[in-house]
C-alpha positions in Angstrom: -1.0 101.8 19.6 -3.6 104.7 19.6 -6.3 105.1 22.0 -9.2 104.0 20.1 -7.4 100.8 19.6 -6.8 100.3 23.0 -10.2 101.6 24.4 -11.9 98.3 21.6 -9.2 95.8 22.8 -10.7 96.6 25.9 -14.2 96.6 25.6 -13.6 93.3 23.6 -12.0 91.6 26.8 -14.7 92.7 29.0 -17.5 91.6 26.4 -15.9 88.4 26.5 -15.7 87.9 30.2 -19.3 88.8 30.1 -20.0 86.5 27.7 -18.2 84.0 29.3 -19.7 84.6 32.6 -23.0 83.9 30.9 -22.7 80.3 30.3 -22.5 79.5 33.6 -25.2 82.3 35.2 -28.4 82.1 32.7 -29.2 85.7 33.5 -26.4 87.1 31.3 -26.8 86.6 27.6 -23.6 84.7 25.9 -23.8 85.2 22.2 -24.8 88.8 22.3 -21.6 89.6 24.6 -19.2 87.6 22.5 -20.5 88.9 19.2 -19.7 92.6 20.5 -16.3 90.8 21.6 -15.9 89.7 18.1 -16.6 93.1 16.7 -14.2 95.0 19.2 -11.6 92.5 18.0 -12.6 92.7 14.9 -11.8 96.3 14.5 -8.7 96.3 16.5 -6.9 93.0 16.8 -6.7 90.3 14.5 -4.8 87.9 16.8 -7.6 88.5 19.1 -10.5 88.5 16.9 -8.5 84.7 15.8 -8.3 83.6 18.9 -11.6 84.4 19.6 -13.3 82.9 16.8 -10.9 79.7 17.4 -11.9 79.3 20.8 -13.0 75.5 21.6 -16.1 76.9 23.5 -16.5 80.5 22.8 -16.0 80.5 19.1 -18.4 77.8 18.5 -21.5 80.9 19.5 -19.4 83.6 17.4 -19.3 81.0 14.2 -23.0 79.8 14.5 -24.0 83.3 13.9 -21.7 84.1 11.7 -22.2 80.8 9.8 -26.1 82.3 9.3 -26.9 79.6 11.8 -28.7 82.1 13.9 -28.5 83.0 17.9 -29.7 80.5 20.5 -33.4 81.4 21.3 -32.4 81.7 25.2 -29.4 84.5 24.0 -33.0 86.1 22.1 -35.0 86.3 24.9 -32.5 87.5 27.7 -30.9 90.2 25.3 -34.7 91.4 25.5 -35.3 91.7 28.7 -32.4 93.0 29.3 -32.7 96.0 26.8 -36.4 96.4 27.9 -35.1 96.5 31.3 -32.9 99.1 31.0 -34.0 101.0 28.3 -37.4 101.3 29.8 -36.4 101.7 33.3 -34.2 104.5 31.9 -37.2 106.6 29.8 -39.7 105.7 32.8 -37.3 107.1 35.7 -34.5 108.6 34.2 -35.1 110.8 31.9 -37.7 113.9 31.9 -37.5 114.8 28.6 -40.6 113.5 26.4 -38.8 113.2 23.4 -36.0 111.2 24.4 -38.4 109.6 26.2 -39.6 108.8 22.7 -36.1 108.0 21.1 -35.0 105.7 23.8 -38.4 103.8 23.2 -38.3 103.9 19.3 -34.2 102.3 19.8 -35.9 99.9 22.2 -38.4 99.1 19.5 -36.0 99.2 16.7 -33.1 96.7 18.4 -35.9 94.0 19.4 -37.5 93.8 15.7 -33.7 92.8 14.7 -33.2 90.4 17.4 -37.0 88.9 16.2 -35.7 88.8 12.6 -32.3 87.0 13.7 -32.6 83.6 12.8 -32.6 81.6 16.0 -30.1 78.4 16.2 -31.1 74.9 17.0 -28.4 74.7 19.8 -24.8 75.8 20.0 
């Protein structure tokens, strides 16, 4: 197995703990977490991405999306704050230079206009 395999089988299991975690604490966003679990799975492990997607609770976020159903509107608004958060906390106090300054705010500006346009699911 090479290293870039392992490093998204990885990632994959933390994004789904996170996800996980964030059904039960409302200050962590699920579907955002178990879509980037999906994709990390996606790209390294079918029996995982499988597994993932069959899940009895989790899969049933991964397959509204994927189903065009949209993203829950509370995944919407806590995947924005928390970009804003740290994106903005990062170009106010973290970084000097003006023109990444700039960037970090255009990405900001960027990510939320696609997580506006996302459709946004009745209820998974």
């Amino acid at each position: 197995m090479n290293k870039t395999r392992i490093a998204l089988i990885i990632l994959g299991s933390v994004f789904t703990a996170l996800g996980t975690v964030g059904i039960f604490i409302p200050i962590l966003p699920t579907t955002p977490f178990l879509l980037l679990a999906a994709f990390c799975y996606g790209k390294s492990s079918d029996r995982f991405y499988k597994k993932l997607l069959n899940h009895r609770v989790l899969g049933a976020y991964i397959r509204s999306y994927l189903d065009g159903k949209g993203v829950p509107l509370h995944s919407k608004i806590y995947a924005l704050i928390l970009l804003w958060l740290f994106i903005g906390s990062s170009a106010l106090f973290l970084v000097d230079s003006l023109i990444i300054k700039i960037l970090l705010l255009l990405i900001a500006i960027g990510v939320t206009i696609h997580i506006l346009s996302l459709k946004t699911a009745e209820k998974v």
